[in-house]
C-alpha positions in Angstrom: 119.9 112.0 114.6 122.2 109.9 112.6 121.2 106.7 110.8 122.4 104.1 113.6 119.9 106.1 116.3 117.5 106.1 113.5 117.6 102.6 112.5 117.3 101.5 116.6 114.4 103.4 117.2 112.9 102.3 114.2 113.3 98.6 114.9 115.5 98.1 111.9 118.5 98.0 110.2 121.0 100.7 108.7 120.9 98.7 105.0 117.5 98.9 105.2 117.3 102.6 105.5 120.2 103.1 102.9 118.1 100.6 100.4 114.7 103.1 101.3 116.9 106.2 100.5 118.2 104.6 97.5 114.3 104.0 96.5 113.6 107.6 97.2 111.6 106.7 100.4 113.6 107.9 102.8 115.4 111.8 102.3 119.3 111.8 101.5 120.2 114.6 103.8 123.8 114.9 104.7 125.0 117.0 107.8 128.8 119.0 106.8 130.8 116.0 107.9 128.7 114.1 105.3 126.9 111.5 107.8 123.4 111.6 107.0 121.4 113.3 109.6 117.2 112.6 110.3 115.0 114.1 112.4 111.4 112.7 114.0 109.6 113.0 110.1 111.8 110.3 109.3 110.9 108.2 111.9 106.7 108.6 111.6 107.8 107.8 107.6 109.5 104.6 108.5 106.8 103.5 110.9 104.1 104.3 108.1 106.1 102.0 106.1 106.6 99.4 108.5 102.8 99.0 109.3 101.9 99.3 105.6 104.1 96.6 104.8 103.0 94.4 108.0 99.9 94.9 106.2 101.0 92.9 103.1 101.8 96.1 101.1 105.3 95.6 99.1 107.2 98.7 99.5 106.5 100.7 95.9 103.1 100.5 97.8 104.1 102.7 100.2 105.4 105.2 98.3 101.8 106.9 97.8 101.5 107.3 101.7 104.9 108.7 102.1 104.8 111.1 99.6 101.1 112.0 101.6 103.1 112.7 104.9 106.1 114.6 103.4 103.2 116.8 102.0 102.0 117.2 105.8 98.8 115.3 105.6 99.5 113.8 109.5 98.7 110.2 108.6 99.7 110.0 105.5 96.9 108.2 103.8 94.4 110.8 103.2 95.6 111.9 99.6 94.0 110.7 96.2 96.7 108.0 96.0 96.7 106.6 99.1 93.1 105.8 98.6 94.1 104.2 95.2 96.7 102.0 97.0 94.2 101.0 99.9 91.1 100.2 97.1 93.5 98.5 95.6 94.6 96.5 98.3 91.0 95.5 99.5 90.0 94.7 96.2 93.4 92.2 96.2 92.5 90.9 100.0 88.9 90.1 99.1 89.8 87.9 96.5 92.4 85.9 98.3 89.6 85.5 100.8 87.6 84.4 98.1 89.8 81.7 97.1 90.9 80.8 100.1 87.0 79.9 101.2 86.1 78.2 97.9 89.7 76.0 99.0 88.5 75.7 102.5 84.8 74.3 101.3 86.8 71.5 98.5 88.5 70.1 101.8 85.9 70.0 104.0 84.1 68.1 101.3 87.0 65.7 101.2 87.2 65.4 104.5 83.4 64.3 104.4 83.8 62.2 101.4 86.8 60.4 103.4 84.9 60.2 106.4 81.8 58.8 105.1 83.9 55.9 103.2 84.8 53.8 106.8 81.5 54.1 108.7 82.1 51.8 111.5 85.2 51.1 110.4 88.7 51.0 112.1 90.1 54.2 112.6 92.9 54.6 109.9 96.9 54.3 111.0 98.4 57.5 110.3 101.8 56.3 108.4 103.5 59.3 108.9 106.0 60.0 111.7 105.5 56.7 113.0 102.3 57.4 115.0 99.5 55.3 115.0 
């Protein structure tokens, strides 16, 4: 297939697939009338990389999990560096989870603290937007 057909059943663009072929991600095969021609590998490696990257991987992330699939491993993340990446990654999502709960706890204390200050009281005018 040729790069527009490639790019629509992908779900993306013809830049983007030149910018993954200029990264290496993608193959640069040329037909003899010099289009470039893909075939249905292409497409399972630009879905692997779409999904990664949905994921929060950046794109050098995915390079371990397509280099897995060109080597015919079917879902690409069953070689020693796709294991690296996705350790990698967990070890990077379980700390944004950790700040992110140690954030959540210092509001909800200051949304006790604040609460606690009017007991009885009025309930305060929100100034913002005009609402009160």
């Amino acid at each position: 297939m040729r790069i527009g057909e490639l790019a629509a059943r992908a779900g993306t663009t013809t830049r983007t697939l030149r910018y993954y072929e200029s990264r290496g991600l993608l193959p640069a095969r040329r037909a003899g009338n010099g289009y470039r021609t893909y075939d249905e590998g292409d497409l399972k490696l630009l879905r692997q990389i779409r999904t990664l990257q949905d994921f929060g991987f950046d794109l050098e992330e995915t390079r371990p999990f397509v280099e897995c699939l060109r080597a015919g491993h079917p879902e690409g993340d069953s070689c020693p560096a796709s294991l690296v990446v996705y350790r990698r990654k967990l070890a990077e999502l379980d700390a944004l989870i950790e700040q992110l709960s140690s954030v959540r706890a210092q509001v909800g204390a200051q949304l006790a603290r604040a609460e606690a200050a009017v007991p009885g009281g009025p309930e305060p005018k929100c100034e913002l937007g005009g609402h009160t």
